[in-house]
N, C-alpha and C positions, 0 to 999 in steps of 0.2 A: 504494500500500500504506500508504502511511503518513498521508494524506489519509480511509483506511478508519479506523485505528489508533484518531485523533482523535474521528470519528465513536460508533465501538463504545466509547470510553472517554473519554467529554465532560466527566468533574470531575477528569480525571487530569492536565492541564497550562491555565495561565490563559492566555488571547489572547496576551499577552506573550511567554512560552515560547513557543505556537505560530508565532507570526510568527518566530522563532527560527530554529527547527527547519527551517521552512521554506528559509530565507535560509539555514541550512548546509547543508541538504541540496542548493540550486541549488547553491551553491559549490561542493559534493565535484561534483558533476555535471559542471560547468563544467570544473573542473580536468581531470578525469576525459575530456572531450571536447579538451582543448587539447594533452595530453601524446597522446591519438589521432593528431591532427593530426599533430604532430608524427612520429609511427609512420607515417600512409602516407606521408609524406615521402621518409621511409626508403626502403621498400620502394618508392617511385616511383622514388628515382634507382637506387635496385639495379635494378630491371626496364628503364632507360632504357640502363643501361650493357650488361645482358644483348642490346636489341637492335643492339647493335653486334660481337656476336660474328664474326657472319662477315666482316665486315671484318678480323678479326685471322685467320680462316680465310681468306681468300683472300692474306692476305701470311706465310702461313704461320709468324704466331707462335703460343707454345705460351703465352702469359701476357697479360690482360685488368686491365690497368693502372687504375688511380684518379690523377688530376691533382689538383695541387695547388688547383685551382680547385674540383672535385668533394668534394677531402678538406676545405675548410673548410666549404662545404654540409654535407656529413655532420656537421661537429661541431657546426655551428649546431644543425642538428633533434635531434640526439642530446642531447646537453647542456639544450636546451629540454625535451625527453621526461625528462631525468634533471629538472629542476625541477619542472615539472609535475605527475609522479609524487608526489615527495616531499611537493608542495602538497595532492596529492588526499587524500596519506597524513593530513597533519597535518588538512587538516579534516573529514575524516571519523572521525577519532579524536573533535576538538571536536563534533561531531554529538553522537556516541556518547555523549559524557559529559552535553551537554545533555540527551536523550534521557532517559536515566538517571538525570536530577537529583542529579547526584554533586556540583555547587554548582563544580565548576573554570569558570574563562572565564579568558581569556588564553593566551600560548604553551605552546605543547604539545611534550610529548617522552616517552620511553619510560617513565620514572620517574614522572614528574608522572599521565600514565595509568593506569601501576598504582596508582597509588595513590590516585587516584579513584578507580578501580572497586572499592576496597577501601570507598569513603564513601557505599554506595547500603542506606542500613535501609530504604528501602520496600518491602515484598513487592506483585507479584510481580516488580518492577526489579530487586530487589535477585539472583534467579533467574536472571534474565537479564544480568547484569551477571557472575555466575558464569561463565555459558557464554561470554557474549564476552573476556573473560578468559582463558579456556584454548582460545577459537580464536585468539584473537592468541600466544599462548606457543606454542602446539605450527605453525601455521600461515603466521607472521607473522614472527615473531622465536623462532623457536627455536636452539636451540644447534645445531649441524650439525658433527657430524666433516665433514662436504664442504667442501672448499677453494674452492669456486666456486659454482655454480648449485645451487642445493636449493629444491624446494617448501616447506620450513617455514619459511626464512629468506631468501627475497626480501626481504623490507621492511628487515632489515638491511642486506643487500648496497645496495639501492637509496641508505636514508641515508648510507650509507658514500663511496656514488660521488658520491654530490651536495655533501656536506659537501666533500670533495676539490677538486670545480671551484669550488665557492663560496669555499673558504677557503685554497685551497691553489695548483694552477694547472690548468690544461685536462688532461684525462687524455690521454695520449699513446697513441693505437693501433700495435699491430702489425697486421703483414700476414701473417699464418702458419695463415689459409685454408687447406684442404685442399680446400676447393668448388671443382667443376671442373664445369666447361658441355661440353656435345655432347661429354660423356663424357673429353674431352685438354685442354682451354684450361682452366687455376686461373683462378678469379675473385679477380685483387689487391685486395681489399677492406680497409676497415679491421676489425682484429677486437679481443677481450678473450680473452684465454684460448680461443682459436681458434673464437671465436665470430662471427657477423659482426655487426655491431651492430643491423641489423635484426633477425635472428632474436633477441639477448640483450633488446629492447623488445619483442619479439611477447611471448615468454615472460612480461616483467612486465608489460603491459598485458592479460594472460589473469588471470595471478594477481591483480591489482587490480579485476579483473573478477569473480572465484571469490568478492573478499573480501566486494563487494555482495551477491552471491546467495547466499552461504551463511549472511553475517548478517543478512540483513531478515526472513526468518521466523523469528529468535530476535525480533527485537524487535518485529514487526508478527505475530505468530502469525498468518502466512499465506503458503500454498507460494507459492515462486517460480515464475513462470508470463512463461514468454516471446513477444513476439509484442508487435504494435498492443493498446493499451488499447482493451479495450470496458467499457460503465456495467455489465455483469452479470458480469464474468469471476470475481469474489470473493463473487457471490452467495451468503448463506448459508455462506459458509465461514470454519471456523476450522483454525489449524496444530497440529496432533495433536505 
């Protein structure tokens, strides 16, 4: 899409910029792909531990424990998905502002953003710099009466947990799982606010997912279309 972008709009950014654009956009990607990783981790050792249920069925316990061995794995990939996350976040923010020729380069934070996107007088950027603006406020970072999980304010919840391990110390799980297998065995898992930490990364690697797709046709005026690339799939088309 954004290879089209260039193409349909060849005196809007010099080889410089685009080599740029480029080089962030592999990064969000990259990042984007490591904080994954990190996610089937998760859900690897959750399904490794699931296929040991009937062993706790046959010695008739009612409770599907986590080791200490298990539990520092989990916080490895956990913690990793919390960095990776936070990295995809910052540079695809930088993307965005290069994109937008808003003139920021260097570190990025929620402040520093807005108020680029407040420095975009090119039209039609500057249009577009509107609309991504009020998908990050309302989608991203918004205010949330919810004490926990909210589709508007992932991105804060996310910065929040990450700044925590980075500056602070390892976030400490409980185990207060309600999840229970073949209907009677709790699965002892680590959780947040009774969540298990794979489910609490599925949920933000969807919404870091949502954030790709619902902003490249503001700035590449062109639907999102899923699937293998083919050379015709954008033929002739523009984002209404």
């Amino acid at each position: 899409m954004q290879e089209i972008c260039f193409e349909r709009n060849p005196a809007l950014y010099s080889q410089l910029e685009i080599q740029q654009l480029r080089y962030y956009l592999r990064a969000v990607l990259y990042k984007l792909y490591l904080a994954t990783l990190n996610l089937e981790q998760l859900w690897s050792m959750s399904h490794t531990k699931r296929d040991t249920v009937f062993h706790v069925l046959q010695n008739s316990l009612d409770r599907l424990e986590c080791s200490d061995d298990e539990l520092l794995l989990i916080s490895f990939a956990f913690e990793g998905f919390l960095f990776q996350g936070r990295a995809f976040l910052d540079f695809y923010m930088l993307h965005l502002c290069l994109f937008l020729r808003t003139g920021h380069q260097g570190r990025m934070s929620r402040k520093r953003f807005d108020r680029a996107l407040k420095n975009v007088p090119q039209s039609p950027l500057s249009e577009k710099a509107v609309q991504v603006k009020e998908y990050f406020d309302t989608r991203v970072f918004a205010p949330s009466a919810q004490s926990w999980l909210s589709p508007e304010n992932w991105g804060t919840l996310l910065e929040s947990l990450r700044d925590k391990i980075a500056h602070r110390d390892r976030l400490r799980p409980s185990f207060d799982s309600d999840e229970t297998l073949v209907g009677k065995v709790l699965l002892d898992w680590p959780t947040m606010q009774k969540t298990t930490y794979q489910r609490f990364c599925q949920y933000m690697q969807n919404e870091m997912f949502y954030l790709v797709t619902d902003i490249s046709p503001i700035l590449y005026e062109l639907d999102w279309k899923a699937g293998p690339y083919k050379p015709d799939l954008w033929q002739m088309e523009s984002h209404s």
